[in-house]
C-alpha positions as CSV (number, residue, x, y, z in Angstrom):
1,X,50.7,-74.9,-44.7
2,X,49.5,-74.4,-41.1
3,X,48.0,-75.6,-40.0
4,X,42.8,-61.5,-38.2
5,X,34.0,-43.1,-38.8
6,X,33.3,-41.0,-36.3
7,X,30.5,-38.1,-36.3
8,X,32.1,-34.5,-34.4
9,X,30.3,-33.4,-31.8
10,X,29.0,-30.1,-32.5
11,X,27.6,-28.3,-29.9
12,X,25.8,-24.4,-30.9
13,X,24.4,-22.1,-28.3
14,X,21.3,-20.9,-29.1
15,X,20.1,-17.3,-28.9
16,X,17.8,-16.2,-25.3
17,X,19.8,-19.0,-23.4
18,X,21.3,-16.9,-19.6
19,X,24.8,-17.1,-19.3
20,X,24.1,-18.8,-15.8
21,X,22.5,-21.7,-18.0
22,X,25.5,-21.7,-21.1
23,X,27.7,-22.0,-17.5
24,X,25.3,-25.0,-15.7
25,X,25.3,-26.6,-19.1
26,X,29.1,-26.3,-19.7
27,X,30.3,-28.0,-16.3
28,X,26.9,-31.1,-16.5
29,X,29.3,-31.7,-19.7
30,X,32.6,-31.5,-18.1
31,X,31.5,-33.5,-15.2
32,X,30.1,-35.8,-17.4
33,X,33.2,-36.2,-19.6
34,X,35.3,-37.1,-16.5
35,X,32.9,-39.4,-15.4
36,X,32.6,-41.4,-19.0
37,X,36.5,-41.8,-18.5
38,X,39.7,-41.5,-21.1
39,X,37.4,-43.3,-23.9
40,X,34.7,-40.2,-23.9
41,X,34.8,-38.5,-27.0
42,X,35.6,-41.3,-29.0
43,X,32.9,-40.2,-31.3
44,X,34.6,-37.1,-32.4
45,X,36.1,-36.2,-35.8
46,X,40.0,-36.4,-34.5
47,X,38.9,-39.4,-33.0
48,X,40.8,-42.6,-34.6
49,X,39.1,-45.2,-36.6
50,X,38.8,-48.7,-35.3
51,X,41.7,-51.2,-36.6
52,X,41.2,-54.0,-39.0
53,X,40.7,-57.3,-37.7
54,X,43.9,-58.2,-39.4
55,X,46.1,-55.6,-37.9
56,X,47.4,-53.9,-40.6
57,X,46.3,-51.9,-43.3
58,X,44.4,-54.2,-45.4
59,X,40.7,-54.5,-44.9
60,X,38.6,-56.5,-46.3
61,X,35.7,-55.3,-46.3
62,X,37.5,-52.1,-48.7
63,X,39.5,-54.1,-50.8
64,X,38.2,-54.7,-54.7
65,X,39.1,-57.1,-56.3
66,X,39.1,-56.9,-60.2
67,X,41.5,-60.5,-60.5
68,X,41.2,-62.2,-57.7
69,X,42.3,-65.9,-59.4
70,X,45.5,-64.5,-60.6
71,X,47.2,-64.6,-58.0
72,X,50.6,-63.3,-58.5
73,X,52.3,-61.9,-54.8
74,X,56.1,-61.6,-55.4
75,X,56.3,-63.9,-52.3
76,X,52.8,-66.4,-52.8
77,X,52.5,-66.7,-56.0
78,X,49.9,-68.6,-56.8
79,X,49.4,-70.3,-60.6
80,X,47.0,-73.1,-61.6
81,X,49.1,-76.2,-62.1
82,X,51.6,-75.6,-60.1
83,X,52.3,-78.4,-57.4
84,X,55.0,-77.9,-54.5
85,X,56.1,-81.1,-52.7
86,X,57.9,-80.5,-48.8
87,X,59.4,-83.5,-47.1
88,X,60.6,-83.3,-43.7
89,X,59.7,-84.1,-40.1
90,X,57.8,-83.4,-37.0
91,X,56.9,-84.6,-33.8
92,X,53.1,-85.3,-34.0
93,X,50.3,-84.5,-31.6
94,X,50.9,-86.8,-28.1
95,X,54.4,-88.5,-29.2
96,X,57.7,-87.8,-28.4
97,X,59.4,-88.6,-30.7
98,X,60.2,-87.0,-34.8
99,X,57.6,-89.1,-37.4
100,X,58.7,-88.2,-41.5
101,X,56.3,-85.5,-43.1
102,X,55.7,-85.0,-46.3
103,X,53.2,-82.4,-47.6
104,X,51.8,-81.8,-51.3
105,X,50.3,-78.6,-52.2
106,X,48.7,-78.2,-55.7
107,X,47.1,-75.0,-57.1
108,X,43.9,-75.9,-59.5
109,X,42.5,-74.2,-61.7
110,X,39.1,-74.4,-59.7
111,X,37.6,-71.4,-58.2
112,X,35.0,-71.0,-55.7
113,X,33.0,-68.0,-55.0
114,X,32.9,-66.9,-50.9
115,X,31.8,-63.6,-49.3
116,X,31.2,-62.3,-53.2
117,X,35.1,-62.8,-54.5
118,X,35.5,-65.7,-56.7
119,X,38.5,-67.2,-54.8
120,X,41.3,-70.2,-56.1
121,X,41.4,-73.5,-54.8
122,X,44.5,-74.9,-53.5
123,X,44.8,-78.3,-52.5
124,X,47.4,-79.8,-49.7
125,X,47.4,-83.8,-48.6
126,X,49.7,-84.0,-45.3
127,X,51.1,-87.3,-44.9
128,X,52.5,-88.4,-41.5
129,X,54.9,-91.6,-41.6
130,X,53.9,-92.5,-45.0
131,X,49.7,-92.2,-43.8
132,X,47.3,-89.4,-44.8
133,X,46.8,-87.2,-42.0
134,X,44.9,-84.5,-43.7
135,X,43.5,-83.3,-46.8
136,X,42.3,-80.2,-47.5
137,X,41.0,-77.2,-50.0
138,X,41.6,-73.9,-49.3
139,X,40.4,-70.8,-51.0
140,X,43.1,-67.8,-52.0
141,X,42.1,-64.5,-53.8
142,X,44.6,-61.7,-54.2
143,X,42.9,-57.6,-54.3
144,X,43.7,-54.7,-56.6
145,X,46.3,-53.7,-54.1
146,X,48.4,-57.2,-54.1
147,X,47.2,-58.5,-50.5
148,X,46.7,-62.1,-50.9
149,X,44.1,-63.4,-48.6
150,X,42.5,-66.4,-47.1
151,X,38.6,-66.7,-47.1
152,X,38.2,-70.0,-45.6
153,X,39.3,-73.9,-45.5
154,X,38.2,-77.3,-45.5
155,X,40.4,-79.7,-44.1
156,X,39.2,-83.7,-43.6
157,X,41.3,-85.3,-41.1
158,X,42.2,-88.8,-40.4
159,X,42.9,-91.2,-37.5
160,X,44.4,-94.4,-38.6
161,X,43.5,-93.9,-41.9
162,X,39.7,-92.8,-41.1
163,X,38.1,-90.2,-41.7
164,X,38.0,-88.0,-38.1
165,X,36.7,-84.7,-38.5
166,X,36.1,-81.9,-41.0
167,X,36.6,-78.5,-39.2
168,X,35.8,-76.2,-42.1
169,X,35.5,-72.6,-41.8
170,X,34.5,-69.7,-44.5
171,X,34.7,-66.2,-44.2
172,X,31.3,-64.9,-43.8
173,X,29.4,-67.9,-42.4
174,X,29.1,-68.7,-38.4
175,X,31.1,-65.3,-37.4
176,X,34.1,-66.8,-39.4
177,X,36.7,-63.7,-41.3
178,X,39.2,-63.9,-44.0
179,X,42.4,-63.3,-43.1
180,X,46.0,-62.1,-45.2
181,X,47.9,-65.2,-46.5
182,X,50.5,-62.2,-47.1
183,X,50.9,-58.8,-47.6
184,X,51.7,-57.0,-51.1
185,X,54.5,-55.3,-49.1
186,X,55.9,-56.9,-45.6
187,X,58.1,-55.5,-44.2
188,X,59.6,-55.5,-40.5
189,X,58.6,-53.9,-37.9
190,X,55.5,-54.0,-39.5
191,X,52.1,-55.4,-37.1
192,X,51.0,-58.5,-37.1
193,X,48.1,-59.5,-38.9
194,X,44.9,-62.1,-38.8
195,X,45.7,-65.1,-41.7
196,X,41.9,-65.4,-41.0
197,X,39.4,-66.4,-37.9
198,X,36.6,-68.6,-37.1
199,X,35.7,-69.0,-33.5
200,X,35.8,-71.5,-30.9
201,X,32.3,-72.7,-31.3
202,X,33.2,-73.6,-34.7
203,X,36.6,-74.1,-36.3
204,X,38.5,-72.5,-33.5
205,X,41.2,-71.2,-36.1
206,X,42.8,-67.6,-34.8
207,X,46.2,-67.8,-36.5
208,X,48.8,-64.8,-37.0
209,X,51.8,-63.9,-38.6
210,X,54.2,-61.3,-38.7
211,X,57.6,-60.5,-41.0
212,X,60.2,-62.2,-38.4
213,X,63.4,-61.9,-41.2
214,X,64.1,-60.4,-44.8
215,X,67.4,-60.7,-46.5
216,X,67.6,-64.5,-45.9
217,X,69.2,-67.2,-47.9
218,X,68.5,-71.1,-47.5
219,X,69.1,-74.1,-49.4
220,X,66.6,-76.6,-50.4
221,X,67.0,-79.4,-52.8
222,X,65.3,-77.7,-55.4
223,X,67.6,-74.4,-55.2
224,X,69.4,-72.0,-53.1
225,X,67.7,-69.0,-52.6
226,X,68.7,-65.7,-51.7
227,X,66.3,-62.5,-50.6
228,X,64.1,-64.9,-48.4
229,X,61.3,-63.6,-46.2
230,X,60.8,-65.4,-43.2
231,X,57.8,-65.3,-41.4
232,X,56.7,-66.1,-37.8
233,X,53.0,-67.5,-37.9
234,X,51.5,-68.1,-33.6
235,X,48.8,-68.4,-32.3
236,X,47.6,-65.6,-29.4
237,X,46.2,-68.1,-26.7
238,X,49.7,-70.0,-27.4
239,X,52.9,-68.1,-25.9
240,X,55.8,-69.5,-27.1
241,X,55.1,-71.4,-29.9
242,X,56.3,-70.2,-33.9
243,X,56.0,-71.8,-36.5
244,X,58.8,-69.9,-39.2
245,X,58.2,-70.3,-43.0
246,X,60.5,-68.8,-45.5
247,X,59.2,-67.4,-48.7
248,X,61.5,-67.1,-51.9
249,X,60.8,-63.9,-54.4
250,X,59.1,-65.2,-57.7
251,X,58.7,-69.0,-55.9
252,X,56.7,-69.1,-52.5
253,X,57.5,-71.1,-49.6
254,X,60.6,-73.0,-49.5
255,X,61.3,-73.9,-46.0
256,X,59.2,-73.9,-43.0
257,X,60.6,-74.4,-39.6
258,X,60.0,-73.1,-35.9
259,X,61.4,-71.7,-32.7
260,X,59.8,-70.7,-29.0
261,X,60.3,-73.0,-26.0
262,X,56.8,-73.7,-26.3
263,X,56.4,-75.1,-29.9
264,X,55.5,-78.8,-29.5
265,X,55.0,-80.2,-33.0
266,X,58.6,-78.6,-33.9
267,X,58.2,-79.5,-38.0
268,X,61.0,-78.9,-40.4
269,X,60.0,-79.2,-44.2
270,X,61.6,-78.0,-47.0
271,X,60.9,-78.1,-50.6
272,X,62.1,-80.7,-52.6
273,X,60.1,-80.7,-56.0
274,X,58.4,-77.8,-57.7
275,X,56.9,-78.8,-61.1
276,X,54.2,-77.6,-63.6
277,X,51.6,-80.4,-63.8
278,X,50.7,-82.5,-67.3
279,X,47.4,-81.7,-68.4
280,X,46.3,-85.5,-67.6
281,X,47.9,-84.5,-63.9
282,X,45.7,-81.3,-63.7
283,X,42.5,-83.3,-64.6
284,X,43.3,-85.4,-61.8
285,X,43.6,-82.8,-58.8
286,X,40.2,-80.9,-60.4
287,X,38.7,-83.6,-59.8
288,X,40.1,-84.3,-56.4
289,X,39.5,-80.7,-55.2
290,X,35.4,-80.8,-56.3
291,X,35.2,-84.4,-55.2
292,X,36.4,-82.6,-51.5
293,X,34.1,-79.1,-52.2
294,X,31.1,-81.5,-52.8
295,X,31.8,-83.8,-49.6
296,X,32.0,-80.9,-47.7
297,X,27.9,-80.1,-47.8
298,X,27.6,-83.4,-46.0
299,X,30.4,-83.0,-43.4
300,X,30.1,-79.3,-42.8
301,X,26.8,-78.3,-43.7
302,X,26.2,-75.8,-41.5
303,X,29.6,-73.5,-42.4
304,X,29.2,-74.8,-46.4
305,X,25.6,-74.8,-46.9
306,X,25.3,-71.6,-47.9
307,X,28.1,-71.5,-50.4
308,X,28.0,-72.1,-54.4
309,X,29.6,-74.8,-55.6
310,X,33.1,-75.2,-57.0
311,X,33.7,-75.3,-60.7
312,X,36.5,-75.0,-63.3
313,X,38.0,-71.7,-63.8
């Protein structure tokens, strides 16, 4: 809701060679290696490979996905016609003082294909004191291994009820990379990861998250729950600052809240309806999310313009 193998080097004397030149030869290479610093030899078979831009296991570039639409993460789940409504508050961007919040997050049954995985919409309206703030579709896909990731988003904002600006950003296009929604296994003490990255030229979206709690139990209107994973999502550039969202087993996000002297828009939301949409309803937010997809080609052409269009699953 917020709104990251090495060749050994072999070295074979050859026969004829003096043992004066094996010795020249030997220190030239010693000399060299002390010169190149603690990095030299990075290139050899023991050396170890590069992390993932997400920092943890899952790569994407490796993963395969055989499902990716069914989505099905013990803590995201993630099924077409499901809508989650939060209501709440925060303190918006150059006030001081708490505005209601209420947030709407359908997933449709639309998919869209992006770096060559067909990925699931999901579409979220934020509404600050009763106005539209922003709308947005973003684009979910869950791997073979049970990684749920995020390939991209297109969010519309609005000022006063006008449209403002559509930072979009899809993995693949303009330096932009998907990122992990969540893990198939978090767990503490585990390393942070990359929920996806587009740079500052362009969307300027380089959020984190790590496992913060497990074990949890909360209370929303909807239920209590109990064996709630709490997560802290920050930004690097933004010491301080954490946004906290709790995740129910078999439900998704139920609570989101924050701590860090630093965090400004402090929002507290929690979920207060979770329903299965009529079929009439589900017509409705299909056509919402491709009405959004196609708008996009005009207000972000240069990160959408390469990407197929939306359809029906």
């Amino acid at each position: 809701m917020r709104r990251a193998v090495s060749s050994p080097d072999r070295r074979t004397a050859r026969g004829g060679l003096y043992l004066g030149l094996v010795f020249v030869l030997g220190l030239a290479a010693m000399l060299l290696a002390l010169l190149a610093g603690p990095n030299a030899g990075a290139d050899r078979a023991d050396a170890k490979p590069a992390p993932s831009p997400t920092g943890s296991k899952a790569d994407f570039k490796r993963a395969q996905f055989a499902n990716p639409t069914t989505i099905n993460n013990r803590w995201l789940p993630l099924k077409p016609g499901t809508q989650r409504v939060y209501e709440g508050t925060a303190i918006p961007e150059g006030e001081t003082k708490r505005s209601a919040r209420r947030v709407v997050s359908t997933t449709t049954d639309v998919g869209k294909v992006i770096a060559g995985v067909r990925t699931l919409v999901v579409v979220e309206k934020d509404f600050t004191a009763g106005q539209l703030g922003e709308a947005e579709i973003a684009f979910f896909a869950q791997d073979n291994a049970g990684n749920v990731w995020l390939l991209g988003e297109y969010p519309e904002e609005f000022e006063d009820g006008k449209f403002a600006d559509a930072p979009a950003w899809i993995a693949g296009q303009k330096g932009a990379r998907a990122g992990v929604a969540m893990p198939a296994n978090p767990r503490p003490g585990g390393p942070d990861y990359s929920q996806g990255f587009a740079p500052p030229s362009g969307a300027d979206f380089n959020d984190r998250a790590r496992v913060h709690k497990t074990g949890q139990r909360t209370c929303t209107p909807v239920k209590c729950y109990k064996n709630v994973l709490v997560t802290e999502e920050f930004e690097p550039g933004a010491p301080g600052a954490f946004q906290l969202k709790y995740y129910a087993p078999g439900v998704g996000n139920v609570r989101v809240g924050w701590r860090g002297p630093n965090e400004e828009e402090k929002e507290k939301l929690e979920l207060t309806s979770l329903k299965r949409l009529s079929p009439q309803a589900m017509a409705k937010v299909r056509k919402e999310a491709l009405a959004l997809d196609k708008r996009a080609y005009k207000r972000s052409g240069e990160v959408y313009g390469k990407t197929q269009p939306a359809k029906p699953l």
